[in-house]
C-alpha positions in Angstrom: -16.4 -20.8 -70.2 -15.1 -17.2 -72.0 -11.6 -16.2 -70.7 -11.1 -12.6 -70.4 -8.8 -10.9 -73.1 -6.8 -7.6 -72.9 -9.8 -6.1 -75.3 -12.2 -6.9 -72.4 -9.5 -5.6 -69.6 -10.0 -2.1 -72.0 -13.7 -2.3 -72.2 -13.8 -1.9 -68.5 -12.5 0.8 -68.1 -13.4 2.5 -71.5 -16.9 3.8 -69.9 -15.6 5.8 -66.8 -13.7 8.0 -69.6 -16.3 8.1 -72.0 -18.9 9.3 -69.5 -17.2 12.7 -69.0 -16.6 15.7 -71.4 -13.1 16.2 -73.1 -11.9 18.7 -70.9 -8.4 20.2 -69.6 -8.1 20.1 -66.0 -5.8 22.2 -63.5 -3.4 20.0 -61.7 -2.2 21.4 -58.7 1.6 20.1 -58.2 0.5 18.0 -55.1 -1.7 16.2 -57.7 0.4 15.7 -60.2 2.9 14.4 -58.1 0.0 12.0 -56.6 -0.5 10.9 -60.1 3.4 10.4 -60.8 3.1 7.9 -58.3 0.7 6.5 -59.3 1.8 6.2 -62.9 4.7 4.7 -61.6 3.0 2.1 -59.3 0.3 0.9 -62.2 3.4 0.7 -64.9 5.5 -1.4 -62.3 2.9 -3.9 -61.6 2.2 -4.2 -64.9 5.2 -4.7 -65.8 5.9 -7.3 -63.0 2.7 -9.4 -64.6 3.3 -9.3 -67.6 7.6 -10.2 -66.8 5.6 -13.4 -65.1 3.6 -14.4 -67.8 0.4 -13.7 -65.9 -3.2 -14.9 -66.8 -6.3 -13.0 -67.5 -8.2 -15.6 -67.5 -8.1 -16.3 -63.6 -8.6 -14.2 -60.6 -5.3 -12.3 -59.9 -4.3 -10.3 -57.3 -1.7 -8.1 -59.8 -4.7 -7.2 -61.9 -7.1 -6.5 -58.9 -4.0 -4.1 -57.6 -4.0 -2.1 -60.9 -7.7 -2.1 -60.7 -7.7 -0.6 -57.9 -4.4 2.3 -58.6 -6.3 3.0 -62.0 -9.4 4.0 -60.4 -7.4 6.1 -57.5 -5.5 7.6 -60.5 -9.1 8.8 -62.5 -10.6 10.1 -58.9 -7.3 12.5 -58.0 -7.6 13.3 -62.1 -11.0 14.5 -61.9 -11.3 16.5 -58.6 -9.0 18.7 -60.1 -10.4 21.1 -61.4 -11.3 22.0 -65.1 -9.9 24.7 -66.8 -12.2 27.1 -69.1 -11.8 26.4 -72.6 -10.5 29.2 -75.4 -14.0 30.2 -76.0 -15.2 29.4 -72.9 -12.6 32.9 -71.9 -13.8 35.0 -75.0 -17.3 34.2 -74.1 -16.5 35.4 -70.6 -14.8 38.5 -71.9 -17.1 39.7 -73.9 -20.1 39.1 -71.6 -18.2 41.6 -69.0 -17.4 44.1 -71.6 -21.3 44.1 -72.7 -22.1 44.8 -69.0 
């Protein structure tokens, strides 16, 4: 039976940021303090698992609970929305001065 490592806790989550273009988004402050929040949350049951010597290996509910912040974290994160790039703008400015 393979136990789960914290390389394989990475791995999981290492696609869902992979799959989508470096970009800079524009957090509105009600998202940003949403992901505060959040931050906090995830860091303090993290913290509390690891303070109780917790297992990867089994089913746990602290791990299922960051799961689960972690993913509300990514979807507030990415309906913001992006912001243009540097070239992106010059691009833009130069197509309306051409026109």
């Amino acid at each position: 039976m393979a136990s789960s490592t914290t390389e394989d806790l990475v791995l999981q989550f290492a696609p869902t940021a992979m799959e989508r273009k470096q970009c800079h988004r524009r957090v509105s402050p009600e998202a940003g303090r949403a992901l505060e929040i959040l931050g906090h949350a995830i860091e303090y049951v993290t913290d509390e698992f690891v303070h109780e010597g917790g297992s990867f290996s089994a089913h746990n509910d602290q791990l299922d609970a960051v799961q689960l912040l972690m993913a509300l974290n990514r979807e507030i994160y990415f309906e913001c929305p992006e912001a243009p790039t540097i070239g992106e703008r010059c691009l833009s400015l130069f197509h309306l001065r051409s026109a």
